[in-house]
C-alpha positions as CSV (number, residue, x, y, z in Angstrom):
1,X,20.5,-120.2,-5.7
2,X,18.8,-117.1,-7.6
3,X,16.7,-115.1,-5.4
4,X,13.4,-113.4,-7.0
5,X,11.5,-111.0,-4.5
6,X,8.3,-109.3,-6.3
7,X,5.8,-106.4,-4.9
8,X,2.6,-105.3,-5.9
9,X,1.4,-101.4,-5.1
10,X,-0.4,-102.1,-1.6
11,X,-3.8,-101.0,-2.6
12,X,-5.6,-98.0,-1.4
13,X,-8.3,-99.4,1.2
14,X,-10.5,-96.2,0.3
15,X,-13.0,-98.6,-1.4
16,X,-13.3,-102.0,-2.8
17,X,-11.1,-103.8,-5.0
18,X,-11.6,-104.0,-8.9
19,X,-10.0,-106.0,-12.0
20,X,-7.1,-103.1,-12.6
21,X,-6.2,-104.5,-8.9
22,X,-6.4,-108.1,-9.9
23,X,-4.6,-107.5,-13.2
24,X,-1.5,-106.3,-11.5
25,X,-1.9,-109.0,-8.6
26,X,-2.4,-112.1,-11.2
27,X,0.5,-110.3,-13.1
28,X,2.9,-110.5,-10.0
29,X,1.7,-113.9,-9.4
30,X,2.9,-115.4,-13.1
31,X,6.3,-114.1,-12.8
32,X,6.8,-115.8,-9.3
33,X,5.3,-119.1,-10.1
34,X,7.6,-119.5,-13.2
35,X,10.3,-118.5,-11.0
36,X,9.6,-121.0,-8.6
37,X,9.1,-123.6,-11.7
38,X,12.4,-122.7,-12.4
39,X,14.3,-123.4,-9.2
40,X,14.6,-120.2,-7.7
41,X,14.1,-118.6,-4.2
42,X,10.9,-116.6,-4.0
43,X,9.1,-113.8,-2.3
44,X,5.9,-112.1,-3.3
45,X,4.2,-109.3,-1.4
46,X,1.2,-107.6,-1.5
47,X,-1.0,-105.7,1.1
48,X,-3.0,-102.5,1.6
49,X,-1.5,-98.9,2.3
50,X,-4.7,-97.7,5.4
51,X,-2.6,-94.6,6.1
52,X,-4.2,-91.7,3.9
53,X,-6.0,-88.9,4.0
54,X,-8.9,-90.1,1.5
55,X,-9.2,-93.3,4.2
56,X,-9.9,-90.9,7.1
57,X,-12.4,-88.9,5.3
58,X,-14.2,-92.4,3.9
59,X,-13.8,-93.2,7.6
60,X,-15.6,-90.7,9.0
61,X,-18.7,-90.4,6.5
62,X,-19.3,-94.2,7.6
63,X,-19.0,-93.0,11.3
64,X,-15.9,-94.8,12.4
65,X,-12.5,-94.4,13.5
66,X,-10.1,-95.0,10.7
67,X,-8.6,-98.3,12.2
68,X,-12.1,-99.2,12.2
69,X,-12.5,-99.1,9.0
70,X,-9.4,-100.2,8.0
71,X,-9.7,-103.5,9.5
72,X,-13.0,-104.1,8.1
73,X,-12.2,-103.2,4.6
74,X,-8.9,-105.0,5.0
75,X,-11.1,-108.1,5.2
76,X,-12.1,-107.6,1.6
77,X,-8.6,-107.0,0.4
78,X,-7.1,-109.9,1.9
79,X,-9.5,-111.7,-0.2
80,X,-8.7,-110.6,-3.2
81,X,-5.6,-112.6,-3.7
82,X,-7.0,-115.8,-1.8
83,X,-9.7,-115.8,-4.5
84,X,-7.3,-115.1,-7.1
85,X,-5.5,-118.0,-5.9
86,X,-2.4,-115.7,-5.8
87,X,0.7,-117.4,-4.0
88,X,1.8,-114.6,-2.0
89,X,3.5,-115.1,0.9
90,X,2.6,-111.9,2.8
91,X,0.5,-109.6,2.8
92,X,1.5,-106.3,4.6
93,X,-1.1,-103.6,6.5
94,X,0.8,-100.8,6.9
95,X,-1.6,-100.2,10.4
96,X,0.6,-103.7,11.5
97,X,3.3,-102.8,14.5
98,X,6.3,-103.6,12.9
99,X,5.6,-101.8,9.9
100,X,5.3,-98.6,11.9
101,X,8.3,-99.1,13.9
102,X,10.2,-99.7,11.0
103,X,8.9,-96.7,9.3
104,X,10.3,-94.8,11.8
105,X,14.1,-96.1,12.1
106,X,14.1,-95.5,8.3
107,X,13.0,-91.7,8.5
108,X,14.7,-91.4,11.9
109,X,18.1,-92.9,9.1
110,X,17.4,-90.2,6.3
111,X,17.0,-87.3,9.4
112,X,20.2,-88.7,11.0
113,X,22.1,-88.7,7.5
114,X,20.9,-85.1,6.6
115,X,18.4,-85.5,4.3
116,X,15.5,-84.0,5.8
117,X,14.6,-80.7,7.0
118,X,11.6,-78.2,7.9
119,X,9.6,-75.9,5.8
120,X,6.5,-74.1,5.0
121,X,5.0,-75.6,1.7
122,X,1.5,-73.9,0.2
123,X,0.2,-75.6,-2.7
124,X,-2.3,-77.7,-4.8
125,X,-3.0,-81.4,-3.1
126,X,-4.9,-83.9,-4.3
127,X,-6.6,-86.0,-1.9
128,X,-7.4,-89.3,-4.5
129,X,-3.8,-89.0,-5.7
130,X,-2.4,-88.5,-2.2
131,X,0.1,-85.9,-4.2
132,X,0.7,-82.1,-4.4
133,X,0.2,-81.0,-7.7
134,X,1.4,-77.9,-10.0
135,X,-0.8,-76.1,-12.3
136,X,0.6,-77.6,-14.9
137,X,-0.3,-81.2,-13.1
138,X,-3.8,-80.1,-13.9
139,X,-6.7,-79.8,-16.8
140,X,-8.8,-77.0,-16.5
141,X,-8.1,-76.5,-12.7
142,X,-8.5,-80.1,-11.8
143,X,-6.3,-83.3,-11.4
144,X,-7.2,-85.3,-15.1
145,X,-6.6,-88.7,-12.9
146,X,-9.7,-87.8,-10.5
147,X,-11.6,-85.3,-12.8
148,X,-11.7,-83.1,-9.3
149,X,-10.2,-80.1,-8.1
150,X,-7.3,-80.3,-5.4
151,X,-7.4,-78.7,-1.9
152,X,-5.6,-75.7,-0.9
153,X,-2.8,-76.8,1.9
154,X,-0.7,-74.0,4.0
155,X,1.5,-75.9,6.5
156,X,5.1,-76.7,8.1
157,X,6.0,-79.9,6.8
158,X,9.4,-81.9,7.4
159,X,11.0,-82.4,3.4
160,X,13.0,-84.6,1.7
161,X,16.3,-83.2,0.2
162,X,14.9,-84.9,-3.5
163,X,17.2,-82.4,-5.7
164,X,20.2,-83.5,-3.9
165,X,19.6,-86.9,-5.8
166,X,19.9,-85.5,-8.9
167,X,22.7,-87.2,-10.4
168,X,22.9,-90.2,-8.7
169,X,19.5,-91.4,-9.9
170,X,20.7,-90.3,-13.5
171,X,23.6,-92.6,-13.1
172,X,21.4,-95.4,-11.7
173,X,19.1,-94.8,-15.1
174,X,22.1,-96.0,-16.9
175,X,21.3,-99.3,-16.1
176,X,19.6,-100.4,-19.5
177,X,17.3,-102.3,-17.7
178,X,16.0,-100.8,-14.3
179,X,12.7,-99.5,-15.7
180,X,10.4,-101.3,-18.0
181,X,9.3,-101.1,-20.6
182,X,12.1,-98.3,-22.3
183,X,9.8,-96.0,-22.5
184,X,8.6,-95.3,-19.6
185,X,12.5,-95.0,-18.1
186,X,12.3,-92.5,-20.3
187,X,9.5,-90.3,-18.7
188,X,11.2,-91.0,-15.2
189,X,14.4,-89.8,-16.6
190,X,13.4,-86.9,-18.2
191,X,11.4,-85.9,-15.4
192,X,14.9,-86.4,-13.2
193,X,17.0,-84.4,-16.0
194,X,14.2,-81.5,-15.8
195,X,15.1,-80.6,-12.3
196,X,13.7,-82.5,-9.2
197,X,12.1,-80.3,-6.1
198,X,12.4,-81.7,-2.8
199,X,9.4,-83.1,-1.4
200,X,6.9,-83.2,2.0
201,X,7.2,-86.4,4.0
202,X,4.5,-85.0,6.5
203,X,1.4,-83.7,7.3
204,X,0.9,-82.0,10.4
205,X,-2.1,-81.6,12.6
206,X,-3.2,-84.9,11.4
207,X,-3.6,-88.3,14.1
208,X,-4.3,-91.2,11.1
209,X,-0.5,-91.7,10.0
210,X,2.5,-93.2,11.8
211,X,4.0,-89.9,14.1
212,X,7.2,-88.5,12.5
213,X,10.1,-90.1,15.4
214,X,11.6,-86.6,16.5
215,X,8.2,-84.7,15.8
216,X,5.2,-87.1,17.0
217,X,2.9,-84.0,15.9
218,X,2.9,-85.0,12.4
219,X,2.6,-87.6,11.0
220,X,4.6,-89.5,7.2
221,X,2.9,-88.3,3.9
222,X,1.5,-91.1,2.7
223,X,4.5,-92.2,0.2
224,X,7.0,-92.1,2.5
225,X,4.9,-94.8,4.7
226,X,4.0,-97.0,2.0
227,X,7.0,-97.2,-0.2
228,X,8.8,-98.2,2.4
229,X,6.5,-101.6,3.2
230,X,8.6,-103.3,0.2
231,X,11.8,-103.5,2.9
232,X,9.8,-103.5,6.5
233,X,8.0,-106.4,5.4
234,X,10.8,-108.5,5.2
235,X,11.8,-107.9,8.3
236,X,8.3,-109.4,9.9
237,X,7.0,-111.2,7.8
238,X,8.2,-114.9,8.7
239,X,8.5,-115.0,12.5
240,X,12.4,-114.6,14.1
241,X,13.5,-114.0,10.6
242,X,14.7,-111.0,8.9
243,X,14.9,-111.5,5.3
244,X,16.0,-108.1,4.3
245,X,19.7,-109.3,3.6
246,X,18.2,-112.6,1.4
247,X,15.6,-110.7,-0.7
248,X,17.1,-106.9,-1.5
249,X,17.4,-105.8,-3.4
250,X,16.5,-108.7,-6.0
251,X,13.4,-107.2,-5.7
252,X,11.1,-106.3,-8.8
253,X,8.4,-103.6,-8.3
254,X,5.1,-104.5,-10.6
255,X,3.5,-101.0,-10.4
256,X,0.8,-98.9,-12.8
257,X,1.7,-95.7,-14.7
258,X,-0.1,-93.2,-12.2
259,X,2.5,-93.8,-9.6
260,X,5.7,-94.2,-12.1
261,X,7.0,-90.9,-10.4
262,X,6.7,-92.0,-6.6
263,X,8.4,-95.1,-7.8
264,X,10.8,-95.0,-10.5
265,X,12.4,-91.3,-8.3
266,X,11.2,-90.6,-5.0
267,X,11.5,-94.6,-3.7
268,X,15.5,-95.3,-4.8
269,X,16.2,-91.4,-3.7
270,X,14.8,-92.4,-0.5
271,X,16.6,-95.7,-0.5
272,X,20.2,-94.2,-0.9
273,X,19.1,-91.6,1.6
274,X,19.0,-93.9,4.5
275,X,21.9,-96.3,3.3
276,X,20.5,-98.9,1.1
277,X,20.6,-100.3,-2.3
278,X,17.9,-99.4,-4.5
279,X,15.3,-102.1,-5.5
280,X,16.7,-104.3,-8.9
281,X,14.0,-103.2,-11.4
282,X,10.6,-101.5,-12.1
283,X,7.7,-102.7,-13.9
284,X,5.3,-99.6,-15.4
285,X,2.2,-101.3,-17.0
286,X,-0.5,-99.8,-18.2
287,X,-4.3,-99.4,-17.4
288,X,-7.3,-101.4,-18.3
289,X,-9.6,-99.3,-19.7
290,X,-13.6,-99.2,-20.1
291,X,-15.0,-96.4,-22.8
292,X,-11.4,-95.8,-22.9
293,X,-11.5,-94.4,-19.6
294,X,-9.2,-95.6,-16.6
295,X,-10.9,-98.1,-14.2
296,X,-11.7,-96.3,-11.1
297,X,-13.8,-96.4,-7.9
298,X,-14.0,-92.4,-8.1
299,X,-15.1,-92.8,-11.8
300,X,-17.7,-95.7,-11.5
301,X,-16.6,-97.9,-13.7
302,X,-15.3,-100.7,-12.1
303,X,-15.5,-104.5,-12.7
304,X,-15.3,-106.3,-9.6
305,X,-13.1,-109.5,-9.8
306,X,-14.4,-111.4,-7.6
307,X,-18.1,-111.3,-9.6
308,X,-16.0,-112.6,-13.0
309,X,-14.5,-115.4,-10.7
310,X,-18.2,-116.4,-9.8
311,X,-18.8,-117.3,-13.0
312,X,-15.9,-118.2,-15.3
313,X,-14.0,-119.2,-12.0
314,X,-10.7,-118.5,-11.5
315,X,-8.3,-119.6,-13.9
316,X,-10.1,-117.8,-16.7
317,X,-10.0,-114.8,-15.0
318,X,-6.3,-115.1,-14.7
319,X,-6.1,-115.9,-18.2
320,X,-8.0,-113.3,-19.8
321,X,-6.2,-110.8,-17.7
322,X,-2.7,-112.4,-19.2
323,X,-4.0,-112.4,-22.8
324,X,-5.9,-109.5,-23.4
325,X,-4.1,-107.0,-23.5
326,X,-0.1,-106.9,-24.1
327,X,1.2,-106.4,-20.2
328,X,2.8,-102.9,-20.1
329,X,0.2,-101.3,-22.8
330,X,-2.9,-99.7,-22.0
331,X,-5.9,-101.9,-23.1
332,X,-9.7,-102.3,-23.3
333,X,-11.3,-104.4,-20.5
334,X,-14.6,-106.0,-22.0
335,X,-16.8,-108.8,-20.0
336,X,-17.6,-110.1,-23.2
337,X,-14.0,-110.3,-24.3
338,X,-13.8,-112.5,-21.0
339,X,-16.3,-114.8,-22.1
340,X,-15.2,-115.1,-25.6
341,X,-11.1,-116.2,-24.2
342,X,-13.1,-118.7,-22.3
343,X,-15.5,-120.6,-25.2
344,X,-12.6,-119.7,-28.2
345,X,-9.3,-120.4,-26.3
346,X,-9.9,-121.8,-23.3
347,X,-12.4,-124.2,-24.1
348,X,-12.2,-124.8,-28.1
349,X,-8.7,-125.0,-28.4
350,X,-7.2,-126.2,-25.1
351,X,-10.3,-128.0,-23.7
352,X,-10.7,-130.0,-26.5
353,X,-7.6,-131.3,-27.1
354,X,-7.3,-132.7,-23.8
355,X,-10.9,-134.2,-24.2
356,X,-10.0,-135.5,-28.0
357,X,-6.6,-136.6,-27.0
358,X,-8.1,-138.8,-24.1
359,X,-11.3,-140.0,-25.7
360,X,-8.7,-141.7,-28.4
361,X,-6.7,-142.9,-26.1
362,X,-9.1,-144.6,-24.4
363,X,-11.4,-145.7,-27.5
364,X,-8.4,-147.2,-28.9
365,X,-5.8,-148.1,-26.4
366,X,-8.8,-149.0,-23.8
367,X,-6.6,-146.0,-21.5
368,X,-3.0,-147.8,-22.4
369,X,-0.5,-144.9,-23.1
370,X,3.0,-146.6,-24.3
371,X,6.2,-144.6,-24.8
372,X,6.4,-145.1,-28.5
373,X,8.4,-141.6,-29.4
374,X,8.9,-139.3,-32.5
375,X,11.9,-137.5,-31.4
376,X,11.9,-135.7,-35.1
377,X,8.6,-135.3,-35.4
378,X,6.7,-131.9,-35.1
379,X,5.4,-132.1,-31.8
380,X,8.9,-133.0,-30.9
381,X,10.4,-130.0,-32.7
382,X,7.8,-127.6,-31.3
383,X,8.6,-128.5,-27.5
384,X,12.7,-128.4,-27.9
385,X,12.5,-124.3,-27.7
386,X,9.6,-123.7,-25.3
387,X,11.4,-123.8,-22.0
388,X,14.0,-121.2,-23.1
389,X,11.5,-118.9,-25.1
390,X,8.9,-118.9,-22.4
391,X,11.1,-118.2,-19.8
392,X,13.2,-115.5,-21.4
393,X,9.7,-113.7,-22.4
394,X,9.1,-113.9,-18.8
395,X,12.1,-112.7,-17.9
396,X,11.4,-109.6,-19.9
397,X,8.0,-109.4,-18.3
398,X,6.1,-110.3,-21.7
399,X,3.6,-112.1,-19.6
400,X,1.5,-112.0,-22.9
401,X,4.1,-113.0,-25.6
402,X,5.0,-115.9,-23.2
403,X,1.3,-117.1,-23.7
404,X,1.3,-116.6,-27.2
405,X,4.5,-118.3,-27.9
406,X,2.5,-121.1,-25.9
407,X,-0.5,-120.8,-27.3
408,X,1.5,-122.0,-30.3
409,X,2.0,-125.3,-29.4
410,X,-1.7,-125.8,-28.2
411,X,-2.6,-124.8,-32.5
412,X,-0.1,-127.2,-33.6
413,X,-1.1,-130.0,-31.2
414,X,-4.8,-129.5,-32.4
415,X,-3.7,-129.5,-36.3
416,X,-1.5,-132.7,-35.3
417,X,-4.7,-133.9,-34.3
418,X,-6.4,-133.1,-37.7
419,X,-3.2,-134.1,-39.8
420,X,-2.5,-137.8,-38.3
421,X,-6.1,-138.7,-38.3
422,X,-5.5,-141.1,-35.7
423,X,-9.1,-142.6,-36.4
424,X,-8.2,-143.6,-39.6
425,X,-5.0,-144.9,-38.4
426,X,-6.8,-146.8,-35.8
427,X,-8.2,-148.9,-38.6
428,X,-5.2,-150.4,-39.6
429,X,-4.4,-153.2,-37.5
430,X,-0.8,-152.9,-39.6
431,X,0.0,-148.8,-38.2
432,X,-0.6,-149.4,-34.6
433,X,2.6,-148.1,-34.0
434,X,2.2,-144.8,-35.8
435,X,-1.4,-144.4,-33.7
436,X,1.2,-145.1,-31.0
437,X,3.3,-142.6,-31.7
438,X,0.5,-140.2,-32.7
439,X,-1.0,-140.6,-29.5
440,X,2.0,-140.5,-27.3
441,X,3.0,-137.1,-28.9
442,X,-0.5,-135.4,-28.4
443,X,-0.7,-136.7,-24.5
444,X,3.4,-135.7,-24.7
445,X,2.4,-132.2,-25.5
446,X,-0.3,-131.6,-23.5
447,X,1.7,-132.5,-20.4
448,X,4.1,-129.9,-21.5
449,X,1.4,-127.3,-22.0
450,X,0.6,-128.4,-18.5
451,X,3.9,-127.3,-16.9
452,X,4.4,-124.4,-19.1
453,X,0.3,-122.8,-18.0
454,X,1.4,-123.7,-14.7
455,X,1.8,-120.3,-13.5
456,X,-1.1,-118.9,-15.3
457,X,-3.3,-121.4,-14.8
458,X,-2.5,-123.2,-11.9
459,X,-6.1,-125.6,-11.0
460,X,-6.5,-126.6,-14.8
461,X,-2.5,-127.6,-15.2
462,X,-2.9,-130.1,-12.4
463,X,-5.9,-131.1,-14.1
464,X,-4.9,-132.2,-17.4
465,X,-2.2,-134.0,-15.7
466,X,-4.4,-136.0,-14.4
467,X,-6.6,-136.4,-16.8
468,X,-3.6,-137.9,-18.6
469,X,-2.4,-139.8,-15.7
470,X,0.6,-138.0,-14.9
471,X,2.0,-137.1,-11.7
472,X,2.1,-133.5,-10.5
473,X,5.3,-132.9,-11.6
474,X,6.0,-128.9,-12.8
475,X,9.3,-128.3,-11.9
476,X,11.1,-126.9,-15.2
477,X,13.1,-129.8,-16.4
478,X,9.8,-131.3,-17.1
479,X,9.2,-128.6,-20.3
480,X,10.6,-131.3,-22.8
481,X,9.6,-133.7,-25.2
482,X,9.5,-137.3,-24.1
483,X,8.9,-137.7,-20.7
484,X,5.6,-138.3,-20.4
485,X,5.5,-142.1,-18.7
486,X,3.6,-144.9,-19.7
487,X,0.3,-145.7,-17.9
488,X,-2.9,-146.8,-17.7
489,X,-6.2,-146.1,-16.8
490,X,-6.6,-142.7,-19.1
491,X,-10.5,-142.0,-20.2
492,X,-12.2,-139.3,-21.7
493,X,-11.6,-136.1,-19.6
494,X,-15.3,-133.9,-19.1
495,X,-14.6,-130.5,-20.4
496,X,-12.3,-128.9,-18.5
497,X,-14.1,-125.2,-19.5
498,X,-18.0,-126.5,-19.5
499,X,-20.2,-124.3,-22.2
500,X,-21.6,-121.1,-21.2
501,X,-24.4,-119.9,-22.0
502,X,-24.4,-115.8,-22.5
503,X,-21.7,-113.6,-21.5
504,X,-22.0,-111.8,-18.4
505,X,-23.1,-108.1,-18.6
């Protein structure tokens, strides 16, 4: 059986989640759904990364300890995918226990292997990025991601032997595939060829951080606690089970441009370091963007999700965020762009066609649906590809072209709808079979549109299936023509996207 194990960053729990969080959490949860559709043995993760600098200084202007605050904030993140109606099967804190203690074998591994030793390091850091930074890191003296000028640290810090990696992580790059898209392998490549400088893994004289194993006065550098919740969290997360050797490495890392460098170089250096294989492949995508600025708490500009699910609900949400903007590119978040997916797409094209298709069914087969097929017909012909183009897309991580390519069928099944007339048909008493056939192709196709929004939609697939009296059947197979069974007892659906009357601003 294939195995498909996929991460999201664990967010930040400095502040509250917004859409650039959703986008990469709906993202995640596509790919696994149609992975699951497809027969394959899944495992999605997501959480929140508590253990950071910027956490205890939020902390402290709130007047709490930084657990404290991590477990009320932690609140709001776990949320966020529950709302989303993500399918994730964990989600990872890296405050939990077992996270900790397995934080500490695998820097206790890379210290026992040679990897790590002691020095002074002064330089730039950057509390938002939770990185050191070189001048030429920075615009104008200040870090262009946070628009704020990074602290001065002087300290004795445990490091990372990074530039001892060198070649092996050039050799790994070889793999055509391991970052995506191309082009940004080819930053984390050329940033690899350029020379790499090994790195802190602690900070001392700090208490919020899991305590370095041979040195419990300092604590692990935020990165290598975090990164390494993609492998603890097998280890816990179903009870008595460790599902490190079942999951890795088919592993795929979903992660945003900002943190390419942590993830696409430090994380498999790390990974060979202590003795295991590094993760499969790496998704870079790019931000949403509002006045063509990145969406950020620090900035102000955020969008919260969970407001846009108050009002569109859900499933638009997840689609806007699918179809928007092509996944990997950077792209312009607009709450009226939101609204007008939902009346144009959502509800013009797929919402009536369901409610047309089922209005004629019932107005002239009083809800009768029989199995009278076109197998060389054009709704026939448009189905035979689907399966195979959607999921190769998907396989590539075109999350968007894989709605396009079935956003196609949806236009053709509404132009069927305009070409075959089936009113006129209906009154001639001598082409009830071709209104047969008409009808069984349009309800035909929109139980394969069904199966193949599944993992985009999740609530309105199991809706037009019933609506056309289907069962909830979305395994695969199903994406073909012709197996749509016959039934009764089909009326006219209510819209399945009800008018709205202003977008929200």
């Amino acid at each position: 059986m294939e195995r498909f194990y996929i991460t999201t960053p664990i967010y930040y729990v400095n502040s509250t989640p917004h859409i650039g969080h959703a986008y990469t959490t709906i993202a995640a949860d596509i790919l696994v759904r149609n992975r699951r559709q497809r027969g394959a043995e899944t495992f999605f993760l997501t959480g929140v990364d508590e253990h950071a600098a910027k956490v205890a200084r939020v902390a402290a202007e709130q007047g709490l300890s930084p657990q404290e605050y991590a477990d009320q904030i932690a609140v709001v993140w776990r949320e966020l995918p529950e709302r989303l109606n993500a399918s994730n099967d964990f989600f990872i804190r890296t405050s939990d226990d077992a996270h900790k203690r397995f934080v500490q074998g695998f820097l206790q591994r890379l210290f026992d292997n040679g990897h790590i030793y002691q020095d002074v390091y002064s330089g730039l850091y950057c509390v938002g990025c939770e990185a050191f930074k070189t001048d030429a890191d920075l615009v104008d003296g200040k870090c262009p991601e946070h628009d704020s000028a990074p602290d001065w640290i002087e300290e004795r810090n445990w490091f990372f032997r990074l530039s001892s990696f060198q070649q092996q992580l050039l050799d790994l790059y070889e793999q055509a595939d391991f970052v995506l898209p191309g082009f940004r392998a080819n930053e984390a490549k050329s940033f690899i060829a350029g020379g790499l400088q090994d790195f802190s893994i602690s900070r001392a004289g700090q208490t919020w951080g899991i305590p370095i194993p041979w040195d419990p006065d300092s604590v692990a550098y935020v990165w290598a606690d975090a990164l390494v919740n993609y492998l603890s969290a097998l280890t816990y997360a179903r009870p008595g089970e460790d599902l490190v050797e079942t999951f890795w490495p088919e592993v795929r890392h979903l992660l945003a441009k900002d943190i390419l460098r942590f993830h696409c170089v430090y994380w498999p250096a790390m990974l060979l370091g202590a003795g295991y294989e590094p993760p499969r492949q790496l998704f870079v995508h790019g931000y949403l963007l509002l006045d063509d600025r990145k969406i950020s708490k620090s900035l102000g500009n955020v969008v919260d999700p969970l407001d846009l699910i108050d009002v569109y609900g859900v499933d638009p949400v997840r689609f806007w965020c699918a179809r928007a903007v092509s996944f990997g590119q950077d792209g312009a978040a607009s709450i009226v762009g939101v609204h007008e997916r939902y009346e144009r797409e959502l509800g013009n094209d797929l919402g009536n066609l369901l409610s047309r298709t089922t209005a004629m069914v019932a107005r002239y087969r009083s809800g009768t649906l029989r199995a009278v097929m076109s197998p060389e017909g054009a709704v026939a012909g448009a189905l035979a590809p689907l399966a195979a183009d959607v999921a190769a897309r998907l396989d590539d991580f075109d999350i968007t072209g894989a709605l396009e390519r079935i956003w196609e069928v949806v236009r053709l099944l509404n132009r069927e709808v305009e070409t075959t007339a089936p009113w006129q048909l209906a009154k001639d008493p001598l082409r009830a079979d071709d209104l047969d056939r008409v009808l069984y192709d349009l309800v035909d196709g929109l139980r394969v549109v069904a199966v193949v929004l599944a993992a985009y939609v999740p609530a309105t697939a199991v809706a037009i299936l019933e609506a056309i009296c289907q069962p909830p059947a979305l395994d695969w197979a199903q994406v073909a023509y012709g197996l749509t069974g016959e039934t009764t007892g089909i009326e006219a659906s209510p819209p399945l996207f009800p008018r709205l009357d202003s977008p929200v601003e």
